[in-house]
N, C-alpha and C positions, 0 to 999 in steps of 0.2 A: 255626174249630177246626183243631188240627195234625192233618194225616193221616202216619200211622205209617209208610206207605211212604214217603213222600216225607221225612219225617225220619231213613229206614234210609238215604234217600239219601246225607243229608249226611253224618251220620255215615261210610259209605263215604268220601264223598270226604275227610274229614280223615284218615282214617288211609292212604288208597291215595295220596292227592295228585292224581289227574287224574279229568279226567269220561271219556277215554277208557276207564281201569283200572276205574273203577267200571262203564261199559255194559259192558265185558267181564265182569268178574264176576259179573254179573245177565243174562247174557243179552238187553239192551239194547241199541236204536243210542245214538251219541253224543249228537243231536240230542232223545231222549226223556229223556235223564238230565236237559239243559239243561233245557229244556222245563219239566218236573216242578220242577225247584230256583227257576225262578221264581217260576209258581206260588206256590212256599213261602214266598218274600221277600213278595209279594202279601198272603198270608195273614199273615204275621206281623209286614205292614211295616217292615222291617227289610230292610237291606243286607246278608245275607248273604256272599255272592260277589265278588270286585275283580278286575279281569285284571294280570297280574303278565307282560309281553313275550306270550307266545302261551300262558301259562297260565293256570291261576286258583290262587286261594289265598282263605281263607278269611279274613273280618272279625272282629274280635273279639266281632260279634254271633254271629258264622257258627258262632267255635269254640265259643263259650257253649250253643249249642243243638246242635251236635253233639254233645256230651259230656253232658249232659241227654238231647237224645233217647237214647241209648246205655240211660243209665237207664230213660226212662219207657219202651223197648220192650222193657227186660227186668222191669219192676214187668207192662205188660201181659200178662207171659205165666205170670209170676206168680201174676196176678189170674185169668187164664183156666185155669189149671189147678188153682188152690182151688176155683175156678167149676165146675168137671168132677168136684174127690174132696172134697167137704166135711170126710171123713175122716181127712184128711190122706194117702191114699194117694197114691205117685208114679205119676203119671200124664205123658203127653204123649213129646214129641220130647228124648233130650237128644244133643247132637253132641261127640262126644267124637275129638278131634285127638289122636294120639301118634305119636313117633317109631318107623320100623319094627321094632325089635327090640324095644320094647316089645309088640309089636301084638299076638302070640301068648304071651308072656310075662306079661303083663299086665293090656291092653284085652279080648281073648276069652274069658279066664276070668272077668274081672268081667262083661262080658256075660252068660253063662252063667249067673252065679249071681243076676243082677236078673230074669232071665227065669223062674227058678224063686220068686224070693221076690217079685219086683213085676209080673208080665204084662203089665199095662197100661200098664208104663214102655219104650218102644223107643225104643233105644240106637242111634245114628246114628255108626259108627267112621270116620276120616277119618286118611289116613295125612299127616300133617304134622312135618317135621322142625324141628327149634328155630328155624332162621331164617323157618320159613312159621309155628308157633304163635303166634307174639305178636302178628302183624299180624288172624291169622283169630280170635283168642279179643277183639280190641279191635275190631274190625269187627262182630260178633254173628257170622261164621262159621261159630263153633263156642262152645259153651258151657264147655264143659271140656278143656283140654290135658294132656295129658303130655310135660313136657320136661326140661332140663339148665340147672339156675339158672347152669353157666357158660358159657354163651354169652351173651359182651358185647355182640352185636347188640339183646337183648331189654334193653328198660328195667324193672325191676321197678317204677314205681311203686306209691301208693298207692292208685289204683283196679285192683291185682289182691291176692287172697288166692293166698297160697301156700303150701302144706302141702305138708312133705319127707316124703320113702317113704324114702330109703336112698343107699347110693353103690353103680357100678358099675365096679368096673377095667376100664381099658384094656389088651389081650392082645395079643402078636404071635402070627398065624397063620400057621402052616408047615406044607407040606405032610410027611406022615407020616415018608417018609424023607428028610427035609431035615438035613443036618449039625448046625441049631442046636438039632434036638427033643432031640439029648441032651443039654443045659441043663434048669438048674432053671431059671433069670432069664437073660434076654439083656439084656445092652448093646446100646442101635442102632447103635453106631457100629460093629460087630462087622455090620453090614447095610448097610452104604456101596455096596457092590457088586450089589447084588440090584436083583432088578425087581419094581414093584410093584402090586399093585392098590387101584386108589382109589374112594373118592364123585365124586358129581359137583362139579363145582369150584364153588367159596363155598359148600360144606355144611361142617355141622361137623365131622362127623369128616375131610373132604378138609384142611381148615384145619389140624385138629391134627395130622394128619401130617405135612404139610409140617412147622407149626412145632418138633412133637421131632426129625425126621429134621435141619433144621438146625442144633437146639439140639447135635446129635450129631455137627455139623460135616461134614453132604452133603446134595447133592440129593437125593432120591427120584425116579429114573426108572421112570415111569408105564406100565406096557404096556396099562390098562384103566380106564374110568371108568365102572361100573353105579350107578344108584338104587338098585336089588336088590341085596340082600347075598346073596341063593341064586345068585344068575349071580356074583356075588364070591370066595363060600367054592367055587365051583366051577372057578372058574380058579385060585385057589389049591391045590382039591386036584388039579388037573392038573398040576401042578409047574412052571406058568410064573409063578407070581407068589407074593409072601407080604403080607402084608396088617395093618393095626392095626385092629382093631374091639372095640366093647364087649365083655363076656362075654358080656350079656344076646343076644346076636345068636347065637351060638356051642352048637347041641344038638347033642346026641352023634349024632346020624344023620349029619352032616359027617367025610368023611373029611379032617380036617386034625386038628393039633394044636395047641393052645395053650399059650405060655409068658408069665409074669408079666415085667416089667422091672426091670432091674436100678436103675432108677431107679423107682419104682411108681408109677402117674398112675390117676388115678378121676374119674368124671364125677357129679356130684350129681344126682338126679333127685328132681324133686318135681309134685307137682298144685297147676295155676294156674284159677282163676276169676275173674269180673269180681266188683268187692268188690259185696256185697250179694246176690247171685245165687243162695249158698246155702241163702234165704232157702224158694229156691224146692224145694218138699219132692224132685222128679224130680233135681233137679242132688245136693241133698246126698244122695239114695240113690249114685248114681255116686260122689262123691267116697269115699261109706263104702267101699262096692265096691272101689274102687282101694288105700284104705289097706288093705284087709283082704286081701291079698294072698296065697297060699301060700307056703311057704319058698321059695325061690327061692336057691339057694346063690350065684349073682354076688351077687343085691342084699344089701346091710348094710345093718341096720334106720339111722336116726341115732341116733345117742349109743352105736355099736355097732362105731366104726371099729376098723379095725388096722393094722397098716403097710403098708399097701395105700393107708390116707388121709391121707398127710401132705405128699403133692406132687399137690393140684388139678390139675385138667385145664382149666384157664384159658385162655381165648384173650386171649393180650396185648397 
């Protein structure tokens, strides 16, 4: 018989690539990951595993039952939690990944409102930026994401559902008495000069600044690189930096101000699932939760653009 653990295994190692990345994520040594995967080949006589120089890489049995198990441990939890609410109440764990400016914008309100309408559904928030969503929602890491369909890192295949919420412009932030606040729209190239505060490097928004501050024909010199956008908007309102960040990051408690561009860039944000997962009554309460969002003046419903959304925020 396949045991679930040891099929989270493999699954792991298809989408991390190593048996080291998987004992790390799991709080395992290397040698128990091995171990366990055998094991699995044992059980299911099957080649699995192949060494590829000092790696491993999976067989075409390997990947068949990775992507399978994937399924059969999300139909188990499925089944375990119809097994709990006959009623179809949401019940159980669901892990919901978003990008930080959604976090309070967003994830916390839909919290809030499952905690009043489903008590017995607890919501698991995990702060994952677009290039960590797709590897944790295809991993079973996390069950639901919020992210940005453009970031070209993530593959959207066919094994995810994805439901759009809206677009969010991109704004340059300047400190209050900055020369550019009396603008309505800025040009960047009108910012060649300035110092900047950034993400950290291969996140997305560090990406796309680089790429429009080029497109503007300069570098962007860097005085600062936080995760945190509160340590961000706070070197910015110290007047050593000026910054590009969503709206959705941007509440009025920030002494900064924001201005639109004169070239206008937005980022798409939607809700990503593994296909069939909605199946499970706890996931599709969150996904409701999340479309059901409050007005939220950054976000534009879709099919609700304005000229804010005719120049995507693409990574090319």
């Amino acid at each position: 018989m396949l045991n679930s653990g040891r099929l989270r295994l493999l699954s792991l190692l298809e989408t991390l690539g190593t048996v080291r990345a998987v004992a790390e994520t799991l709080h395992l040594s290397a040698s128990t990951v091995s171990q366990q995967l055998a094991v699995l080949e044992t059980e299911t006589r099957c080649r699995l595993i192949e060494r590829a120089g000092r790696r491993v890489r999976l067989t075409p049995a390997g990947v068949l039952l990775a992507r399978r198990g994937r399924e059969i441990l999300d139909q188990m939890a499925e089944a375990e939690a119809e097994l709990h609410a006959l009623n179809d109440e949401p019940i159980g764990t669901v892990r919901l990944g978003t990008f930080q400016s959604a976090i309070h914008t967003l994830a916390v309100p839909a919290a809030t409102r499952l905690a009043t309408t489903h008590p017995r559904l607890h919501l698991e928030l995990i702060e994952l930026e677009p290039h960590e969503g797709g590897p944790a929602l295809r991993s079973g890491e996390a069950d639901v994401i919020v992210t940005t369909t453009d970031y070209a890192g993530l593959s959207w295949d066919a094994d995810l559902e994805i439901t759009p919420l809206g677009t969010d412009p991109i704004v340059l932030v300047l400190p209050r008495d900055h020369p550019l606040s009396g603008r309505t729209t800025v040009n960047l190239a009108a910012c060649a000069e300035e110092t900047w505060a950034c993400d950290r490097p291969r996140s997305y928004m560090a990406d796309l600044t680089v790429r429009l501050c080029r497109e503007s024909g300069f570098e962007p010199r860097v005085a600062c690189r936080f995760s945190n956008y509160l340590m961000l908007l706070q070197h910015v309102a110290s007047g050593r930096s000026i910054a590009l960040l969503p709206a959705l990051a941007i509440t009025p408690d920030h002494a900064v101000v924001t201005r639109g561009l004169s070239t206008p860039v937005h980022r798409n944000i939607a809700i990503a699932v593994r296909r069939g997962t909605t199946r499970r009554a706890a996931v599709s309460a969150v996904v409701a939760a999340l479309r059901d969002h409050p007005e939220i003046p950054a976000l534009s419903a879709p099919g609700q653009r304005n000229q804010r959304d005719q120049h995507p925020a693409r990574d090319r």
